[in-house]
ZAFI-97990 format. One line per 2 residues: for each residue x, y, z of C-alpha. Coordinates in steps of 0.05 Angstrom, whole numbers, plus 5000, padded with zeros to 4 digits. Layout:
N
X,Y,Z; ...
This chain:
573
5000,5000,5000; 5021,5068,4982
5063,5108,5029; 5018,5166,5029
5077,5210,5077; 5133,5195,5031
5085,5208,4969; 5063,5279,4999
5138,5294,4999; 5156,5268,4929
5095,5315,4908; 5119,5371,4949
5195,5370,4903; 5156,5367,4839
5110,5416,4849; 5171,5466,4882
5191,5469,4811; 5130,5504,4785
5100,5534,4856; 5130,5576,4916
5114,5525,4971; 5139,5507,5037
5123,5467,5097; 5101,5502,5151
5078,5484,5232; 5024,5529,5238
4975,5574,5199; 4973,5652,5227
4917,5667,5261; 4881,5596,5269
4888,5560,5342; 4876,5490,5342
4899,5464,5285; 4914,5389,5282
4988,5368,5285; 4998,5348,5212
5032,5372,5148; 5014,5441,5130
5051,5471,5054; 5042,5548,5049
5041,5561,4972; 5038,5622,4937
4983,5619,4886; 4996,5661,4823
4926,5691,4795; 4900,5755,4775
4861,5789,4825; 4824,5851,4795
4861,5840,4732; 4935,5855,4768
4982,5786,4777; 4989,5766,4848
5020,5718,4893; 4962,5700,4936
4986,5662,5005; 4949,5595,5012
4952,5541,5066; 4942,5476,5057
4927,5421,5114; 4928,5345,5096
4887,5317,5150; 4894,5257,5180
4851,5205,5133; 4883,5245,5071
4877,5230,5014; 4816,5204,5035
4794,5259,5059; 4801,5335,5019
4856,5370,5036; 4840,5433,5069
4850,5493,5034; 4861,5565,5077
4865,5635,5048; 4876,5694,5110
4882,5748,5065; 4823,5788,5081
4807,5814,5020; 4772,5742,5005
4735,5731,5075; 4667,5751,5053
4671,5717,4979; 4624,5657,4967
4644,5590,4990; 4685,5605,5043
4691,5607,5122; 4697,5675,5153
4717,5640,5214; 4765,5587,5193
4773,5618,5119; 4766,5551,5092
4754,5545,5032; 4690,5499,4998
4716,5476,4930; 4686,5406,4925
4612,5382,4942; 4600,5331,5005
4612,5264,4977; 4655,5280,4925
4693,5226,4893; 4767,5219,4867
4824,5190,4849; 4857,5171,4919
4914,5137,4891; 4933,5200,4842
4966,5246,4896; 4995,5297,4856
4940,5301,4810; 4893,5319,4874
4940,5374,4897; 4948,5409,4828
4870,5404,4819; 4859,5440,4886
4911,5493,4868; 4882,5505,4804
4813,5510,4826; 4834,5563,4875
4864,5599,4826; 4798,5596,4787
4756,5614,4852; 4793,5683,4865
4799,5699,4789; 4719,5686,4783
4691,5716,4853; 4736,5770,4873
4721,5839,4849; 4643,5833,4831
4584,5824,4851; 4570,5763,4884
4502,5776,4918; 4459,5718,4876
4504,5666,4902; 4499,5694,4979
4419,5685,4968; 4419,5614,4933
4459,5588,4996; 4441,5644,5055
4436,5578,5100; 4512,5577,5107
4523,5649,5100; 4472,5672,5164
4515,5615,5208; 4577,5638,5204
4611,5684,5249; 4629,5750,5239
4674,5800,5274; 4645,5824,5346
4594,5759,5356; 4600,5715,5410
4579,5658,5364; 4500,5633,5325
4443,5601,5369; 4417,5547,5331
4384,5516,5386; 4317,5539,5357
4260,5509,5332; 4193,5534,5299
4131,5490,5295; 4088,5497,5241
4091,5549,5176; 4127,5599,5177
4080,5665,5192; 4066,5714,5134
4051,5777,5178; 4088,5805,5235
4060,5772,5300; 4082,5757,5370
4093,5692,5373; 4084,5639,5430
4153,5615,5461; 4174,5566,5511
4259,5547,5538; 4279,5481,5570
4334,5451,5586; 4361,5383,5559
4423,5337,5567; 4469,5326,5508
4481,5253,5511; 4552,5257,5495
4586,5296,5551; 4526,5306,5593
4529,5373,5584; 4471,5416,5601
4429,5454,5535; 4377,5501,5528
4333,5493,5468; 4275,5539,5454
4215,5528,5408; 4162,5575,5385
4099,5566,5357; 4037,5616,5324
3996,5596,5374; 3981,5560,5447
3941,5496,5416; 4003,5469,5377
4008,5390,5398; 4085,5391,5391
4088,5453,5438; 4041,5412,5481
4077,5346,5477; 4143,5387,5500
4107,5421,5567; 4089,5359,5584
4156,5323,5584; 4197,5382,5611
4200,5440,5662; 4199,5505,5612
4194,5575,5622; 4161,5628,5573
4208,5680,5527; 4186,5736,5484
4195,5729,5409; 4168,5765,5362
4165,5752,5283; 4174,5809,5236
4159,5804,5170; 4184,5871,5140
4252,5861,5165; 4307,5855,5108
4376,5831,5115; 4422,5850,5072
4437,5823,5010; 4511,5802,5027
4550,5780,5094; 4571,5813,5142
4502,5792,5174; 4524,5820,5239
4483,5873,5264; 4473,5925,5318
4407,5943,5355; 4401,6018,5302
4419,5981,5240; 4367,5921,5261
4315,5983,5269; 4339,6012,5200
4326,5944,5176; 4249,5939,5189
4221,5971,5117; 4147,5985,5157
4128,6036,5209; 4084,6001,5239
4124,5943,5246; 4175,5987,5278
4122,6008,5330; 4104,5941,5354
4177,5923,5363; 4184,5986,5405
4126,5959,5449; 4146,5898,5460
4223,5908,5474; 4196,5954,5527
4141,5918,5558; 4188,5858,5565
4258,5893,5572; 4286,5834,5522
4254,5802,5468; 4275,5743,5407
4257,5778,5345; 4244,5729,5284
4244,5755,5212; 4251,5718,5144
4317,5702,5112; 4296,5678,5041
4288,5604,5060; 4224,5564,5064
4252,5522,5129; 4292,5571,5160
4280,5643,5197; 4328,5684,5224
4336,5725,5295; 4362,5770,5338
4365,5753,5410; 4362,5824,5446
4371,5831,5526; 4422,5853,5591
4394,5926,5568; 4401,5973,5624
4359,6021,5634; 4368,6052,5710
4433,6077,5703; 4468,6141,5742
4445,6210,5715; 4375,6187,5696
4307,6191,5739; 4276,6120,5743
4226,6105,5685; 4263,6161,5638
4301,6110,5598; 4265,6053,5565
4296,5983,5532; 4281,6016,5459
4329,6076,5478; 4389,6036,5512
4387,5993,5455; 4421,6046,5410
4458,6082,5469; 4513,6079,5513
4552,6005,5510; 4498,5988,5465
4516,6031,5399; 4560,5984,5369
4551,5922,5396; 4533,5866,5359
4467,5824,5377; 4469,5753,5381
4439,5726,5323; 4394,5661,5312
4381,5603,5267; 4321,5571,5272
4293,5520,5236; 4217,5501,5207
4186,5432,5236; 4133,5420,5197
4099,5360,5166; 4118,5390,5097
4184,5399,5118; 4197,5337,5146
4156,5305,5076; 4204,5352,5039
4265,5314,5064; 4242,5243,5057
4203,5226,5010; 4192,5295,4971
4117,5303,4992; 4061,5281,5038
4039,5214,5040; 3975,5190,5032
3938,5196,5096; 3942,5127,5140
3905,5110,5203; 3941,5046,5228
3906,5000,5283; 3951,4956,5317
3932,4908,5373; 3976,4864,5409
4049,4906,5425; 4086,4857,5432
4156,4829,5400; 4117,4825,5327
4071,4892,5334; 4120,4943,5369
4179,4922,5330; 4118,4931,5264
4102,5009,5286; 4182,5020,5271
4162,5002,5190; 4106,5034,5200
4127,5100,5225; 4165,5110,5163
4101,5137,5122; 4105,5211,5136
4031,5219,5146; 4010,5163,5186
3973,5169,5251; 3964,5107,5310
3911,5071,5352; 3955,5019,5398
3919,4972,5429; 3950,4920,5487
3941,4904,5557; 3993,4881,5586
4059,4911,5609; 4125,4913,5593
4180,4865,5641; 4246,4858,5642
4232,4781,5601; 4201,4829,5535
4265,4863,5531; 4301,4817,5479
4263,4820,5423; 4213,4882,5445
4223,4949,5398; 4234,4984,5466
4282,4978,5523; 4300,4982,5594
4274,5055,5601; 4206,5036,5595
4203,4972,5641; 4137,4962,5680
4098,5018,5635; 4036,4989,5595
4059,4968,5525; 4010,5012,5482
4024,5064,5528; 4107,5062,5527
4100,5048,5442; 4055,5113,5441
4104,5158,5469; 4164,5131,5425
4119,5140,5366; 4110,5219,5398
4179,5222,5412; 4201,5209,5345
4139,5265,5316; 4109,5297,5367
4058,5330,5316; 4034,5260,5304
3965,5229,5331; 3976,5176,5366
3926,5141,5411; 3934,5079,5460
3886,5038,5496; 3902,4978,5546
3841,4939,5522; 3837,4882,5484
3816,4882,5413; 3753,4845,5423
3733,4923,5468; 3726,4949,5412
3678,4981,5375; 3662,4976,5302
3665,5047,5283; 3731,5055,5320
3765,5007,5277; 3736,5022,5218
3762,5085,5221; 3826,5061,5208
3853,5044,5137; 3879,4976,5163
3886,4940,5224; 3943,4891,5240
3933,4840,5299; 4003,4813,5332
3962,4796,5398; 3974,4714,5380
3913,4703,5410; 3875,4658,5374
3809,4684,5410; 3820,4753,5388
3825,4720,5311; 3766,4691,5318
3722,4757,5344; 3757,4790,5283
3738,4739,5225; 3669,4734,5263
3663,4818,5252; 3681,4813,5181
3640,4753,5158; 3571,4790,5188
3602,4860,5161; 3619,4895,5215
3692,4909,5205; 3698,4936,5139
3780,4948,5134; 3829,4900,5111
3868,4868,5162; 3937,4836,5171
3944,4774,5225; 4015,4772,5239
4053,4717,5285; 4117,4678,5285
4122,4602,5308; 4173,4573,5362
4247,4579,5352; 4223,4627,5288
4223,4567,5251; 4172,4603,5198
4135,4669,5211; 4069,4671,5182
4021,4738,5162; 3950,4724,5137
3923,4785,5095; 3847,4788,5094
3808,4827,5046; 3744,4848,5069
3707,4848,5006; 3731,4768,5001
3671,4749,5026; 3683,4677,4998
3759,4671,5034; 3728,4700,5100
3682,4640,5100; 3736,4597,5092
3776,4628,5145; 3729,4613,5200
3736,4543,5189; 3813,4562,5192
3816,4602,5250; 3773,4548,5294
3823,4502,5270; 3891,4552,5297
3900,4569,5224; 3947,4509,5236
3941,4499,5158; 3982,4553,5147
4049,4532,5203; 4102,4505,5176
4114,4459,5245; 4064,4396,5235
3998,4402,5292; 4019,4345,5323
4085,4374,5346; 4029,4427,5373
3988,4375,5405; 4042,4345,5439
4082,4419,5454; 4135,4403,5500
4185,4415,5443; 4154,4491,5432
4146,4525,5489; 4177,4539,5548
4147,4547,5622; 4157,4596,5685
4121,4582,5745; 4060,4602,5740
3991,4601,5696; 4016,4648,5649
4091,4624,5645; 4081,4591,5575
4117,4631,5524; 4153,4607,5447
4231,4613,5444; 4251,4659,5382
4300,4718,5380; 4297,4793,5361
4337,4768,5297; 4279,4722,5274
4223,4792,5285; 4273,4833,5233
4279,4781,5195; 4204,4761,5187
4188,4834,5191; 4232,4867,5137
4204,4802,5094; 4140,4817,5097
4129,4896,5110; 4142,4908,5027
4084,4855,5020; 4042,4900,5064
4059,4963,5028; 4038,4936,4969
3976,4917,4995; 3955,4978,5022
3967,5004,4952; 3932,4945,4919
3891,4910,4958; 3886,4838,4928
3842,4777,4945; 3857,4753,5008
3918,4710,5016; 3968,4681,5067
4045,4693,5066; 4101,4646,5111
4165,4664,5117; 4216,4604,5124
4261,4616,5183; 4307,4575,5225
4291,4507,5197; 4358,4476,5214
4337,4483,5291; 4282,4435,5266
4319,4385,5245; 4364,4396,5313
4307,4389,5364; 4275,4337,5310
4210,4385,5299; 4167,4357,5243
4154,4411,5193; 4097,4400,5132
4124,4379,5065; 4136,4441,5022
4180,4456,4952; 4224,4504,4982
4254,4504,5054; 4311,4550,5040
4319,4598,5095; 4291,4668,5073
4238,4647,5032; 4176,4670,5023
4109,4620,5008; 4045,4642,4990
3988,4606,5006; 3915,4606,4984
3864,4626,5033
C-alpha cells in the first residue's frame, strides 16, 4: 500500500519546481489546528486584473487522501467571497461526497491549486450577491467580527408566519448525551394549541420567552450579517412594524425577534437583552429598553443572532420522501415482540397516525426481542410504544388503549385504513373473522405471528370484500389456522418441544430471537405496502426461518417445495 507521507513529499519536490511552497507548523491566526503537514504556497492569479501571489495554506488531515485536503486563504480581501469560512477561511471547493482518484496524489493537489486559482479569478472583484441568496443557510451561520457565536438551538413548529406577530415561546433545558452537558433549546409556535408545543410542556419543566416575528425586516443582500440594535431598526422597511417592536422590547425589557431570511425552512433572529435602563444621571422610568438599545455600551455592539429552523409535516415530507403521504390511520393490537417492533416500519410513512391497542405491560423478560428497552420497564405496552411513536413526531396522533381488541367498537376500527393484529391470540382471531364475515369490520386486516424457535413466521392478509375467503377462514381460524404453520399440529398437540414454562399460569411463552422479528418483519412489511396500495384477494404469506433448529430438536415441519431459509410462500386462503 502506498506510502501516502513519503508520496506527499515526492509531490511537494515536483510541484517546488513550478510553485512557491513550503512546509510550515502552523497557519497565522488559526488556534487548534491538528498536528499534521501544513505547505504554504503562493498561488499566482489575477486578482482585479493585476498578477498576484496570493498566500494559501494547505492542511492534509489525518485520513488524507481520503479525505480533501484543506484549503486556507487569511488574506482578508477574500473573507466575505462565496464558499468560504469567515471564521476558519476555509475554503469549499468540492461538494460533500465528492469522489476521486485517491491513489493520484499529485494530480489531487494540482486540481485544488488550480481551482483556487479559478475561485479568486471568478469571485473577487464583483458582485456576488445571487450566490449569497441561493445558499444564505451557510452564509447567516457563520461568524462575523464582534459575535460571541449563532444560536441554533431553535426550533419553529408549524409554517412559517406571513405577517408580523408575536409569537408563542417556551425554553427548557436538555442533556446532550455525549458529555452530559447541560442545553437550552427553545421552540416557538403561532399559537398556544400546537400538539408539539404541548407534547414538550408535558415532558419538561419550561419557562416562557418573548419572540416576536417580523415580516418587514430585510437583511442585507451580502454578509457581514452581523448587526447592531440601530441598524436592526433601519432594517424593518414598515412603520408600523417598527412600533410594535418598540412595544414589546419595552414591555418585556428583552425580546427574540424572528424575521425571514429567504428560506422556506429557516427564519432568522436576533436575541436582544442585559439592556440597562436605571443607570446614574437618569430619573427611574426616563430611559426605556428601545432607547438603551442604541445608546451607551449598546451603539456598536453586535446582537446575538439566531438560526432557527421550520418543523413542519411539509418539511419533514420535503426531506424524505419529497411530499406528503397519503393519509394512513394504522390500528395495531397486540404490542408485543411482532407489533412494536411493526410500528418502527410503519412509522416511516410521513403521514400516518396510531391507535395501539394492548394490555399488558412491559417486564424485564420482553426486553430481547421488544422494539423498546429498559427505560420503559413496568409501563403498559401501548402506552410506552405511544410515546416513542410521539417522541420520534410529536405533531403526530397517536392514541393507545390497554384493552383488548375484542373492546372494541366497530366504528373505532373502521376508522382506520387497516388494522394489523400481533396479539397471538387465537380468541381475538376469531372475534375479528366473526366481525368481518357479518360486516361489521369493513378494513382489511393483517394477522401477523411467528412460530417457536422462528422456525417460519406467518402473516395472513384478509380482504374484506373476500367474502368467499372470510368463510373459509372461519373454518381456519377454529382450527389455529394450523394449515398455514410450517411445524406439523401434532408437534402442537404434543408441545413440549415449543414452548417453554415459568412458574406460574401464564409462564408459557415460544423461544425465538429479536433476529427472527427483523427478519420476518423486513420480509413481509414490502408485501404490506403493496397491499395497502393494491389490495388483492385475500391470501396468506410464511416466511421460512430457522429450519435447521428443526431438524436439531427433531420438529416435524409440513412437506413444502422450498425450505431454503429466507423464503417467502404464499398460500391460498
Amino acid at each position: 500500500m502506498l506510502d501516502y507521507k513519503v508520496a506527499l513529499d515526492v509531490c511537494l519536490d515536483k510541484l517546488s519546481i513550478e510553485y512557491d511552497i513550503e512546509k510550515v507548523d502552523c497557519i497565522p491566526q488559526l488556534r487548534s489546528i491538528p498536528d499534521t503537514c501544513i505547505w504554504k504556497v503562493l498561488i499566482p492569479a489575477l486578482v482585479s486584473g493585476r498578477a498576484e501571489d496570493v498566500e494559501t495554506y494547505i492542511l492534509f488531515p489525518d485520513d488524507f487522501p481520503y479525505s480533501m485536503p484543506y484549503i486556507i486563504i487569511q488574506d482578508d480581501r477574500f473573507r466575505y467571497l462565496p464558499h468560504i469560512s469567515v471564521k476558519s477561511r476555509k475554503l469549499c471547493l468540492y461538494e460533500d461526497g465528492a469522489v476521486y482518484d485517491a491513489e493520484n496524489i499529485e494530480g489531487l493537489i494540482r486540481e485544488n491549486i488550480t481551482k483556487t486559482r479559478r475561485w479568486i479569478e471568478y469571485y473577487y472583484g464583483r458582485d456576488n450577491s445571487g450566490e449569497y441568496i441561493r445558499e444564505i443557510k451557510n452564509y447567516w451561520e457563520e461568524q462575523y467580527d464582534g459575535e460571541t457565536g449563532i444560536d441554533d438551538n431553535w426550533i419553529l413548529l408549524g409554517d412559517i408566519p406571513i405577517e408580523t406577530c408575536e409569537m408563542v415561546g417556551i425554553a427548557y433545558v436538555n442533556k446532550k448525551i455525549k458529555n452530559g452537558r447541560m442545553n437550552v433549546m427553545n421552540v416557538v409556535a403561532s399559537s398556544e394549541g400546537n400538539k408539539t408545543l404541548e407534547y414538550i410542556k408535558s415532558q419538561h419543566k419550561v419557562y416562557e420567552i418573548p419572540v416576536l416575528y417580523i415580516t418587514s425586516l430585510e437583511i442585507s443582500d451580502m454578509p457581514p450579517f452581523s448587526m447592531t440594535g440601530q441598524e436592526l431598526i433601519d432594517k424593518i422597511d414598515d412603520d408600523n412594524d417598527k412600533q410594535i417592536f418598540k412595544k414589546i422590547l419595552n414591555r418585556y425589557g428583552k425580546v427574540n425577534v424572528l424575521f425571514p431570511i429567504g428560506l422556506d425552512y429557516a427564519v432568522g433572529g436576533i436575541y436582544i437583552h442585559d439592556l440597562k435602563v436605571n443607570r446614574n444621571g437618569y430619573r427611574k422610568g426616563i430611559l426605556t429598553s428601545f432607547n438603551v438599545l442604541t445608546s451607551f455600551e449598546n451603539k456598536n455592539k453586535k446582537l446575538e443572532r439566531l438560526y432557527v429552523s421550520a418543523y413542519s409535516n411539509h418539511r419533514i415530507a420535503e426531506r424524505t420522501a419529497g411530499e406528503i403521504m397519503k393519509e394512513r390511520r394504522f390500528l395495531i393490537a397486540g404490542l408485543g415482540s411482532v407489533g412494536s417492533n411493526l410500528c418502527y416500519y410503519l412509522n416511516g410513512y410521513n403521514n400516518a397516525t396510531f391507535s395501539l391497542i394492548d394490555r399488558d405491560w412491559l417486564t424485564v423478560d420482553n426486553l430481547g426481542r421488544h422494539l423498546l428497552g429498559f427505560e420503559y420497564i413496568n409501563q403498559h405496552k401501548s402506552y410506552a410504544v405511544a410515546h416513542y411513536l410521539q417522541q420520534y413526531r410529536p405533531d403526530r396522533e397517536v392514541k393507545a388503549q390497554t384493552k383488548n381488541l375484542q373492546q372494541l367498537k366497530d366504528e373505532e376500527i373502521n376508522s382506520s385504513c387497516a388494522l394489523f393484529v400481533c396479539t397471538g391470540d387465537v380468541m381475538s382471531e376469531k372475534w375479528l373473522i366473526k366481525k368481518m364475515a357479518e360486516g361489521s369490520v369493513r378494513k382489511p386486516a393483517f394477522i401477523l405471528w411467528l412460530e417457536p424457535y422462528g422456525i417460519s413466521g406467518i402473516m395472513i392478509y384478509v380482504n374484506p370484500n373476500d367474502g368467499g375467503s372470510i368463510k373459509r377462514l372461519i373454518d381456519k381460524v377454529n382450527d389455529n389456522f394450523i394449515e398455514f404453520c410450517l411445524i406439523k399440529q401434532d408437534e402442537y398437540i404434543n408441545g413440549e418441544k415449543l414452548t417453554q414454562h415459568d412458574a406460574g399460569c401464564n409462564g408459557g411463552y415460544a423461544l425465538y430471537s429479536a433476529n427472527d422479528v427483523t427478519m420476518f418483519l423486513s420480509a413481509m412489511f414490502p408485501i404490506i405496502d403493496q397491499l395497502l396500495e393494491q389490495p388483492s384477494e385475500s391470501i396468506c404469506y410464511r416466511w421460512v426461518g430457522n429450519i435447521k433448529i428443526a431438524v436439531e430438536k427433531s420438529i416435524n415441519l409440513v412437506k413444502s417445495s422450498d425450505m431454503s431459509k429466507n423464503t417467502l410462500q404464499k398460500l391460498p386462503v
